[in-house]
TISE-680413 format. One record per residue: chain; z, y, x of N, C-alpha, C in turn; residue number from 1. Coordinates in Angstrom, 2 decimals. Layout:
% residues N
> ch,n_c3,n_c2,n_c1,ca_c3,ca_c2,ca_c1,c_c3,c_c2,c_c1,i
> A,Z,Y,X,Z,Y,X,Z,Y,X,NUM
...
This chain:
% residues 220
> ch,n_c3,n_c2,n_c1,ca_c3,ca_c2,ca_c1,c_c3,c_c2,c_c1,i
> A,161.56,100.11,-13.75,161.17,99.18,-14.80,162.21,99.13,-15.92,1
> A,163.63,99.32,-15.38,164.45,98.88,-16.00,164.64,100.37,-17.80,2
> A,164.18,101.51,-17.04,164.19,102.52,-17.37,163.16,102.51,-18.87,3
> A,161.61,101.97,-18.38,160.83,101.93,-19.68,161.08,101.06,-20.36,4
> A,161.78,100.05,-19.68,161.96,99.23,-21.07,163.01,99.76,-22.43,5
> A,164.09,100.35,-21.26,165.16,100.83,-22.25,164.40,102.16,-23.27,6
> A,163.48,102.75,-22.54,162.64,103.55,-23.80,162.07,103.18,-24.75,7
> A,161.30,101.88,-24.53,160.71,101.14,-25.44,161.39,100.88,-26.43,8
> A,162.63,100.33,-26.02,164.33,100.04,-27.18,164.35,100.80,-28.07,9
> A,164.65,102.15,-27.09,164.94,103.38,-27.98,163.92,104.20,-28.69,10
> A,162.72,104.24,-28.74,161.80,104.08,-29.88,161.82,103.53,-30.85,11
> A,161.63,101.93,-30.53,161.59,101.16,-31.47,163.40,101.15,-32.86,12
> A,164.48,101.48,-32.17,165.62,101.82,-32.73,165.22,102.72,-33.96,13
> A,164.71,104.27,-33.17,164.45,105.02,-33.74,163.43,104.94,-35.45,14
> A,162.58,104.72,-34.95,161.23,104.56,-35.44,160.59,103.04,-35.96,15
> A,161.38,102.77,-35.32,161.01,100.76,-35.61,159.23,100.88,-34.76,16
> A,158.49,100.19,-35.79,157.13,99.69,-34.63,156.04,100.70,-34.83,17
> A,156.41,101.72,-36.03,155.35,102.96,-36.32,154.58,103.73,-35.04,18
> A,153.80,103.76,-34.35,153.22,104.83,-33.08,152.91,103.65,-31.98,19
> A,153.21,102.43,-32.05,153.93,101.54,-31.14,151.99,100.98,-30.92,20
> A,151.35,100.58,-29.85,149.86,100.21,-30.03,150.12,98.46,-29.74,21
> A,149.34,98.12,-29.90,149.42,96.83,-29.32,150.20,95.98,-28.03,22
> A,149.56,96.96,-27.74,150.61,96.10,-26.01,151.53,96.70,-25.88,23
> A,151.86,97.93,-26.08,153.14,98.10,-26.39,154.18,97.59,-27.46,24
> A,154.24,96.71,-28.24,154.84,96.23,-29.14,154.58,94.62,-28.24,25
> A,154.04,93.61,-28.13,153.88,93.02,-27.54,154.93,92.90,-25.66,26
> A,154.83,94.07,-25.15,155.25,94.47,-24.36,157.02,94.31,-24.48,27
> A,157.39,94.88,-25.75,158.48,95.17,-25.91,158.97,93.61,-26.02,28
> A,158.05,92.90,-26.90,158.40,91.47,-27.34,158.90,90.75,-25.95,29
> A,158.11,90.82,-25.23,158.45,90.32,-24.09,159.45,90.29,-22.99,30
> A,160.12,91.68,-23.25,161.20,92.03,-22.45,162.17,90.89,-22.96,31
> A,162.50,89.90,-23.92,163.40,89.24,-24.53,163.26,87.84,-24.06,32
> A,162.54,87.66,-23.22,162.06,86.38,-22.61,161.70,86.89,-20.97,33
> A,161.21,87.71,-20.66,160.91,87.81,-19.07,161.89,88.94,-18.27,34
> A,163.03,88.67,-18.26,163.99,89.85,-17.66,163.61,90.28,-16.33,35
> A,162.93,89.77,-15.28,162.45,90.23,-13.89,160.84,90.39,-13.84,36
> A,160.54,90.42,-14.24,158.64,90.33,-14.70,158.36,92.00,-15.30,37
> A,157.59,92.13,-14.48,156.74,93.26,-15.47,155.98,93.04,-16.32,38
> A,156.29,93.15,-17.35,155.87,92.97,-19.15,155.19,93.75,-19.77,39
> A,154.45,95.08,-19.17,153.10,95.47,-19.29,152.39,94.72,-18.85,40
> A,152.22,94.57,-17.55,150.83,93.31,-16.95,151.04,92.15,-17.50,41
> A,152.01,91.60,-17.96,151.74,90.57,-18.65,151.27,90.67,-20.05,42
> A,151.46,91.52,-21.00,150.84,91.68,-22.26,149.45,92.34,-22.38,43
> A,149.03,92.98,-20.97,147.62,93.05,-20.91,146.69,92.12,-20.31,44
> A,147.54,91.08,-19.37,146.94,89.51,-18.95,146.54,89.09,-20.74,45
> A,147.46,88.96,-21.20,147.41,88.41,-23.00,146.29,89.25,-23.35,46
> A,146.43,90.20,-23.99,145.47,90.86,-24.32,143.81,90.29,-23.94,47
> A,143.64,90.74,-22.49,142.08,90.18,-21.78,142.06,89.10,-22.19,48
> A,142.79,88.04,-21.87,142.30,86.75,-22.47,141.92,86.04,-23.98,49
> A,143.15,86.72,-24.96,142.44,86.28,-26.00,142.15,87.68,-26.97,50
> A,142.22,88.28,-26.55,141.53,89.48,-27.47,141.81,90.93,-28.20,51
> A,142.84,90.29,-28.83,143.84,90.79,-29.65,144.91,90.16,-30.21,52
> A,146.15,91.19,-30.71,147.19,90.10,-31.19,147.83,89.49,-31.51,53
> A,146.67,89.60,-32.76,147.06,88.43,-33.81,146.49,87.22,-33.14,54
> A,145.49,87.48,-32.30,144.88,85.99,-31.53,145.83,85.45,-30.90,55
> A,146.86,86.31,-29.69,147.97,85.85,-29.21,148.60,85.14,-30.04,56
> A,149.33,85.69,-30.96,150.17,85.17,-32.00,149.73,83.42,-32.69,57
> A,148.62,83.67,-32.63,148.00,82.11,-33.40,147.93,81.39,-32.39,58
> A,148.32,81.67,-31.01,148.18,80.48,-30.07,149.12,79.33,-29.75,59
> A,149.10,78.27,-29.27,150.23,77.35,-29.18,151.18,78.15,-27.90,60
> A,151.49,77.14,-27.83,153.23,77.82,-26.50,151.77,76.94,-25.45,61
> A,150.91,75.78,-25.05,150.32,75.56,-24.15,149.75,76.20,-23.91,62
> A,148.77,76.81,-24.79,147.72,78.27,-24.09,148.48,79.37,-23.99,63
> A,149.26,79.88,-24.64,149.86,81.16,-23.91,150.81,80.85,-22.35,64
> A,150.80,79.90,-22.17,151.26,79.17,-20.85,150.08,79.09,-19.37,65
> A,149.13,79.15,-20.47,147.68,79.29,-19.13,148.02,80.74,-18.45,66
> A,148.55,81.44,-19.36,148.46,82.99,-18.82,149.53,83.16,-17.26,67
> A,149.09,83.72,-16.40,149.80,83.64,-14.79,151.03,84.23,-15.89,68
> A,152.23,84.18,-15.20,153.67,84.75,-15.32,154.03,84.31,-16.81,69
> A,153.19,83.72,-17.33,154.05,83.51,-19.18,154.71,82.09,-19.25,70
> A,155.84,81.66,-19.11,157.04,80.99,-18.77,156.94,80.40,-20.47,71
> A,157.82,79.33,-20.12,158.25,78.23,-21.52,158.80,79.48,-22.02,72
> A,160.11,79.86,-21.98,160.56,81.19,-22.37,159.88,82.02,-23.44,73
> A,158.84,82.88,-22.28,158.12,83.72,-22.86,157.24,82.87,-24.45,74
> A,156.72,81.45,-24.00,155.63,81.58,-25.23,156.46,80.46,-26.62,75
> A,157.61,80.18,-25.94,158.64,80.21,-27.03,158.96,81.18,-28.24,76
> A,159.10,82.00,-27.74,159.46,83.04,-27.97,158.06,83.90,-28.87,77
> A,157.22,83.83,-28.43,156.18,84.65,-29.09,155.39,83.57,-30.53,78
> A,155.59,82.65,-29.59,155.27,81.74,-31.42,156.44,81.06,-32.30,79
> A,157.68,81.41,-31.74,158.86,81.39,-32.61,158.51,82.81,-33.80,80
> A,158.16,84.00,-33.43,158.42,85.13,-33.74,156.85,85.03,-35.02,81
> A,155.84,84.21,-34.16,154.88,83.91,-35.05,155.32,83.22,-36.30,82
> A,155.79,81.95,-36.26,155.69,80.80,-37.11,156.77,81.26,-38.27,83
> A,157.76,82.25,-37.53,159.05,83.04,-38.47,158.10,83.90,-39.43,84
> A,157.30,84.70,-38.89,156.38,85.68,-39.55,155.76,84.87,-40.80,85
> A,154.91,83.95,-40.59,154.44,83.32,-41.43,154.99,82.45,-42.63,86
> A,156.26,82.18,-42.00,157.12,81.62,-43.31,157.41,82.34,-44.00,87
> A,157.77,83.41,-43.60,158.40,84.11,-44.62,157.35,84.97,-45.70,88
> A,156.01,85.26,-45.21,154.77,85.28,-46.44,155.37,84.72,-47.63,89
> A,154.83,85.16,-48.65,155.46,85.01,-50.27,154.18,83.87,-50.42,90
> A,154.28,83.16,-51.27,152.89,82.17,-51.30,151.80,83.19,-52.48,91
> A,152.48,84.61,-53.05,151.09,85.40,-53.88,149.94,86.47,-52.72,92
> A,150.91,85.88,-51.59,150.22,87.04,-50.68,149.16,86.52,-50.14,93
> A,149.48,85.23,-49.71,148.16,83.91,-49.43,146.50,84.26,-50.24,94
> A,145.97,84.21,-49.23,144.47,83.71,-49.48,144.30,82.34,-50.52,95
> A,143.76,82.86,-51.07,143.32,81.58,-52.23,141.50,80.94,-51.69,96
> A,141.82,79.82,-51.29,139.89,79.29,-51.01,139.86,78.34,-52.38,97
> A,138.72,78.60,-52.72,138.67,77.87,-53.90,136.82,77.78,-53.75,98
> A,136.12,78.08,-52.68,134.89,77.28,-52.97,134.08,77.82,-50.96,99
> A,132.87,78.03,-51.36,132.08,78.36,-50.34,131.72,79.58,-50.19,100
> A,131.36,80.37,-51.46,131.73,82.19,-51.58,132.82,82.41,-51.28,101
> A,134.02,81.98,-51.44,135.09,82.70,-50.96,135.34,82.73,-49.31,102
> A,134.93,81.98,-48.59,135.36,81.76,-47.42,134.26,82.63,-47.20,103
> A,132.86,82.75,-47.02,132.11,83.39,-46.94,132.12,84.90,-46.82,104
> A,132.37,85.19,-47.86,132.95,86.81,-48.28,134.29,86.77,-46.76,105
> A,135.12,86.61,-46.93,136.19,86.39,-45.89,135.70,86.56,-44.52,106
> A,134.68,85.92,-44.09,134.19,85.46,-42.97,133.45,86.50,-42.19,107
> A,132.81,87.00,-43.59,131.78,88.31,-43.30,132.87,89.49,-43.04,108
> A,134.09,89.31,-43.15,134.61,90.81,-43.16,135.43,90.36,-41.80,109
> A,135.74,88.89,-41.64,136.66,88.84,-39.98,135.41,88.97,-39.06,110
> A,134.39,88.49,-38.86,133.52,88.13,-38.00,131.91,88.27,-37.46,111
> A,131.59,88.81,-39.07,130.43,89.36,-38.85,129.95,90.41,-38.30,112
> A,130.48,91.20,-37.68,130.05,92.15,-36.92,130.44,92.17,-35.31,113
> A,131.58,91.00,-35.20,132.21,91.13,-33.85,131.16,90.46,-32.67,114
> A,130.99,91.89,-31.50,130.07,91.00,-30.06,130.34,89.72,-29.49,115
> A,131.66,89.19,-29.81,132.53,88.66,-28.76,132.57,87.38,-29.48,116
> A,131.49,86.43,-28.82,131.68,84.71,-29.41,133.29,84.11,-30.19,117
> A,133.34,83.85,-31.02,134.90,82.99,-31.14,134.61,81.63,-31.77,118
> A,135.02,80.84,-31.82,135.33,79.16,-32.45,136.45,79.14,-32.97,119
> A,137.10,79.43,-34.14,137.79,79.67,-35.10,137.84,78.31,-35.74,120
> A,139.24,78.52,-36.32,139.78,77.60,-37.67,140.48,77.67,-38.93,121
> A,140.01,77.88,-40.08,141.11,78.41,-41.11,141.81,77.34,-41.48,122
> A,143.52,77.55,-41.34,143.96,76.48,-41.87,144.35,76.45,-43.35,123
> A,144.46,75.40,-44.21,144.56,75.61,-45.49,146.13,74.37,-45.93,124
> A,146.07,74.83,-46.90,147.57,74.07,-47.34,146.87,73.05,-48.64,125
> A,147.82,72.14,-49.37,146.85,71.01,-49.91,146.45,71.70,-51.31,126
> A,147.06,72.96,-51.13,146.39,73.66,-52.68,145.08,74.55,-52.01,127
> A,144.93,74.51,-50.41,143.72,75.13,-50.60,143.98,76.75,-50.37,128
> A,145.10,77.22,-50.14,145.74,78.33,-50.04,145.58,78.58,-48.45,129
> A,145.53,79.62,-47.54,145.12,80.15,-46.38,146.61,80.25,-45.88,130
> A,146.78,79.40,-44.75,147.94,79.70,-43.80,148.15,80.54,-43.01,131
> A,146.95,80.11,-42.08,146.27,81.02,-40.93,145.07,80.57,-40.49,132
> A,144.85,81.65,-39.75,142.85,81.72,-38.94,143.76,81.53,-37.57,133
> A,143.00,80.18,-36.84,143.76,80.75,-35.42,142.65,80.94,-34.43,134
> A,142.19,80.67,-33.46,141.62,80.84,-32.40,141.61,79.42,-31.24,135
> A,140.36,78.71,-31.39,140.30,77.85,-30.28,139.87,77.94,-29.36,136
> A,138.93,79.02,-29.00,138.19,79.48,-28.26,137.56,80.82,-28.12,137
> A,138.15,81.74,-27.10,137.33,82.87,-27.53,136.71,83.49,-26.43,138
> A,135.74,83.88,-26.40,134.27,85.31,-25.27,133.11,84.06,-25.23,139
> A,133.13,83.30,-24.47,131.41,82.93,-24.28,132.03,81.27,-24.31,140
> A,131.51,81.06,-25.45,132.38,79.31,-26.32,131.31,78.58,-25.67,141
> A,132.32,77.44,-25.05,131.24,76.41,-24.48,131.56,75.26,-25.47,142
> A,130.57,74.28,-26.30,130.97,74.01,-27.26,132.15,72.57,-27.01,143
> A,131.65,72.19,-25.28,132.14,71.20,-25.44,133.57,71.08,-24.31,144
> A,134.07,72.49,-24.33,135.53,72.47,-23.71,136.36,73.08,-25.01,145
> A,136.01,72.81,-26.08,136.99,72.75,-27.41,137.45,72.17,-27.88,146
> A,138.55,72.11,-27.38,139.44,70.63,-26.97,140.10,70.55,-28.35,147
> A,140.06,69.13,-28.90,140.48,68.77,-29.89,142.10,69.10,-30.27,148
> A,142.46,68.82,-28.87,144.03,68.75,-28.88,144.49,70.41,-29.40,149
> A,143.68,71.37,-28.95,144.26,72.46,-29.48,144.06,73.03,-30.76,150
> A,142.67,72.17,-31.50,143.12,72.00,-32.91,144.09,71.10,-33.71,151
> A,144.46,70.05,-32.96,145.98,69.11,-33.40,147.39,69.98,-33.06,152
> A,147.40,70.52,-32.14,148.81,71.49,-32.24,148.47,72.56,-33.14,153
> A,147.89,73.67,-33.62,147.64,74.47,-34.86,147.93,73.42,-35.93,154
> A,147.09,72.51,-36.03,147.55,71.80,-37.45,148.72,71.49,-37.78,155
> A,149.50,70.74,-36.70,150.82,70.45,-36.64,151.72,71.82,-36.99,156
> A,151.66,72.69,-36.06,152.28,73.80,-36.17,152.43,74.38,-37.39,157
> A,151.22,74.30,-38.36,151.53,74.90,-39.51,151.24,73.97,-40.58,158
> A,151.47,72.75,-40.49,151.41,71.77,-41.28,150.53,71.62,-42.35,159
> A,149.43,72.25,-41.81,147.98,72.26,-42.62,147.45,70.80,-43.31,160
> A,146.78,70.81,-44.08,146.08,69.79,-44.94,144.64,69.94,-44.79,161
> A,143.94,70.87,-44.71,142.74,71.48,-44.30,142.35,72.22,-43.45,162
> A,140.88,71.98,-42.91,140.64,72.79,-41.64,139.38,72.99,-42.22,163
> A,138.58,74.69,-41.98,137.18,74.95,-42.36,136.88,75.74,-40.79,164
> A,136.12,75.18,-40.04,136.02,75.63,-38.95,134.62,76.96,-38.98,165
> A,134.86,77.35,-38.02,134.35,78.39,-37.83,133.85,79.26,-36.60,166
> A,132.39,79.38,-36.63,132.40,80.62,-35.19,131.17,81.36,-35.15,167
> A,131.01,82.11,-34.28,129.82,83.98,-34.68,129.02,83.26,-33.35,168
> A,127.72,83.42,-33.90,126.52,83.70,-33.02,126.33,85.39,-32.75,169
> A,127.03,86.00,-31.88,126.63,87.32,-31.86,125.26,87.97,-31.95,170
> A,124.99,88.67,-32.27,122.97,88.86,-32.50,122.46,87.91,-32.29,171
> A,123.09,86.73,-32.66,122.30,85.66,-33.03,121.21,85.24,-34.44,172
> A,120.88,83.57,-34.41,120.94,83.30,-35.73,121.75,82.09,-35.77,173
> A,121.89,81.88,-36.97,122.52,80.68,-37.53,122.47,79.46,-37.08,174
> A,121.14,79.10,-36.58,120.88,77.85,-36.80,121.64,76.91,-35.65,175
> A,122.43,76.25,-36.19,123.74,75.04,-35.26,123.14,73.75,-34.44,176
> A,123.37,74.00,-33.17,122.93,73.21,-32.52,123.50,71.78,-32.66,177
> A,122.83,70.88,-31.24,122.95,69.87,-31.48,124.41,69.42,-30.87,178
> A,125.22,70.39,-29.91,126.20,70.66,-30.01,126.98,71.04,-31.04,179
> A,126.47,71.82,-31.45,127.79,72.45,-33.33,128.11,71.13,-33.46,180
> A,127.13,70.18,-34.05,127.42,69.17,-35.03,127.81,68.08,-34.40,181
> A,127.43,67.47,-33.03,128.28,66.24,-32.92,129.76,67.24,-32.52,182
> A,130.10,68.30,-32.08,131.33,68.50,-32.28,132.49,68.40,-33.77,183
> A,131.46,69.17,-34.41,132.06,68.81,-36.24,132.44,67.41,-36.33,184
> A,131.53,66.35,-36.44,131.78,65.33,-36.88,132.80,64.50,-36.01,185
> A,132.96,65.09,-34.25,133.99,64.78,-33.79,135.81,64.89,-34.51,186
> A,135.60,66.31,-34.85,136.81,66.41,-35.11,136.86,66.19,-36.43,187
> A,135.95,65.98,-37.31,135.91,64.70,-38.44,136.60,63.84,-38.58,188
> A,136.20,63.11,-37.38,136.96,61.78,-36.95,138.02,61.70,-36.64,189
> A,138.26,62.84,-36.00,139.89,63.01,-35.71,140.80,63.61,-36.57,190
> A,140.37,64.32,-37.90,140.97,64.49,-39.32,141.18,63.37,-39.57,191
> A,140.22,62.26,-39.58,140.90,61.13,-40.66,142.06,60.55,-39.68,192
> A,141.77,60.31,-38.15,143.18,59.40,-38.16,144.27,59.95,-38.07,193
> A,144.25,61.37,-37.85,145.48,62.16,-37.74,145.78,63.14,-39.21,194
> A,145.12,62.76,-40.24,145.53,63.36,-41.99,145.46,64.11,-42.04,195
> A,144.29,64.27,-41.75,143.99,65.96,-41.94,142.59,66.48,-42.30,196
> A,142.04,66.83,-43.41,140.86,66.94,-43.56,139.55,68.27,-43.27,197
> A,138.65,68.20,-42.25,137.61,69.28,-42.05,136.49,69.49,-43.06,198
> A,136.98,70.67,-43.90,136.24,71.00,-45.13,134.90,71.36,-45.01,199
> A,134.92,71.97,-43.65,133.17,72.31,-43.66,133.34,73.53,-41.98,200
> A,132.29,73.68,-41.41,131.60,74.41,-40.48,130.81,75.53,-41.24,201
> A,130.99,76.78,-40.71,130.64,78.01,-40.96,130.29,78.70,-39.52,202
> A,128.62,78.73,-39.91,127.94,79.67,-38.50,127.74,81.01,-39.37,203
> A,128.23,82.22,-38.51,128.25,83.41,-39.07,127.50,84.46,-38.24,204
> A,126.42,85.27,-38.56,126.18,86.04,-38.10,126.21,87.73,-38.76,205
> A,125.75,88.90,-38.01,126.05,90.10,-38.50,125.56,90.00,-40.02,206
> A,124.30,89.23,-40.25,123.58,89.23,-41.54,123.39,88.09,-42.14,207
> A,124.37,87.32,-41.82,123.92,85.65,-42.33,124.94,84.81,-42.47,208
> A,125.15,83.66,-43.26,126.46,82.69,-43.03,125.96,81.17,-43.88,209
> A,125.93,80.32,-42.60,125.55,79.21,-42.58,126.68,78.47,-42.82,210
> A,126.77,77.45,-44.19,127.54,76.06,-44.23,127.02,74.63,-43.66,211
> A,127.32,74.01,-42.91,127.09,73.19,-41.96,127.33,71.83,-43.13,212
> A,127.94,72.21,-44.44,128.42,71.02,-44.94,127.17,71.43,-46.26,213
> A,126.64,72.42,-46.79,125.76,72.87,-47.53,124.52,72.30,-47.18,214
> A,124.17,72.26,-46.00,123.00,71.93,-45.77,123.06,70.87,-45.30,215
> A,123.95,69.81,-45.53,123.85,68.60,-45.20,124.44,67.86,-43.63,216
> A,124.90,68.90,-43.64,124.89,68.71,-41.63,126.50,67.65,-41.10,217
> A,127.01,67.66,-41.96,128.55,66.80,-41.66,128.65,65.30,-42.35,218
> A,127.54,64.55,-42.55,127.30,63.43,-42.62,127.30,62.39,-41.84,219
> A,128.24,61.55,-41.57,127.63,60.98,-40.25,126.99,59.44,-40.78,220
């Protein structure tokens, strides 16, 4: 073990992260937090569960903690390396939202084609500028184990002002159940007492993209 990791080193020395695939870069991340652990199976535990990983990356230190063997340590460490990443973004590199086409257009190019259910959140800053997309839920979304709390740590985490939520009916259609919406207006409610405002619900499919706030649906 001790052997690939030190290869991994010496690649990355070489070459920095160029050739490097996912779990192998991930992999490597990990050697810096799990010194007795094998850190392939653990970055492919990550992987299966949320997808890919930038999904990892957008998770709190509690859900990357669900994962067997991923230690305070480890998910310290992986959303330290996140939240560093993101600060240091220039604010011209930022996504600009400035209406309901824009998120739209956006939406259609993260999500519209993907098989794999997700319940998404874009967070926005008070100009309306794109922080991050994180992940509340992802493979087969049950609407009502989307636990609020793990949209209050994302917000916190990146000290968002806005939330436009989001998630794919795979060969689906659009149309938002009676679940979608008392969930929306749940965490409605929980924008206002915790200052934070939910701009709107977006159902997306391969050929379609529904505003939940367009058609009237976030009224309570």
């Amino acid at each position: 073990m001790e052997g690939h990791r030190k290869r991994l080193k010496q690649r990355f020395l070489r070459a920095g992260i160029k050739g490097f695939t996912d779990r192998e870069a991930l992999e490597l991340l990990l050697t810096y937090a799990t010194p007795r652990k094998d850190t392939r199976k653990l970055s492919e535990d990550l992987l299966d569960k949320f997808g890919s990983l930038k999904n990892i990356l957008n998770q709190p230190p509690s859900s990357l903690m669900s994962v067997d063997g991923i230690g305070e340590s480890a998910a310290t460490l992986i959303s330290l390396f996140s939240q560093l990443t993101a600060r240091s973004e220039s604010p011209e590199e930022k996504i600009k939202i400035t209406g309901p086409d824009e998120v739209a257009e956006y939406l259609k190019k993260r999500l519209g084609s993907q098989r794999r259910e997700r319940f998404s959140a874009l967070l926005l800053n008070s100009a309306n500028s794109l922080l991050a997309e994180v992940d509340l839920e992802y493979g087969t979304v049950n609407r009502t184990q989307v636990y609020p709390r793990n949209l209050v740590e994302k917000v916190i985490a990146h000290s968002a002002a806005g939330v436009i939520l989001v998630h794919n009916h795979p060969g689906g259609k659009t149309d938002p159940s009676r679940e979608d919406i008392a969930l929306t207006r749940k965490l409605i409610k929980l924008g206002e007492d915790m200052d934070f405002r939910i701009l709107d619900h977006f159902i997306v499919t391969e050929n379609e993209i529904i505003s939940l706030k367009a058609v009237g649906l976030l009224d309570r």
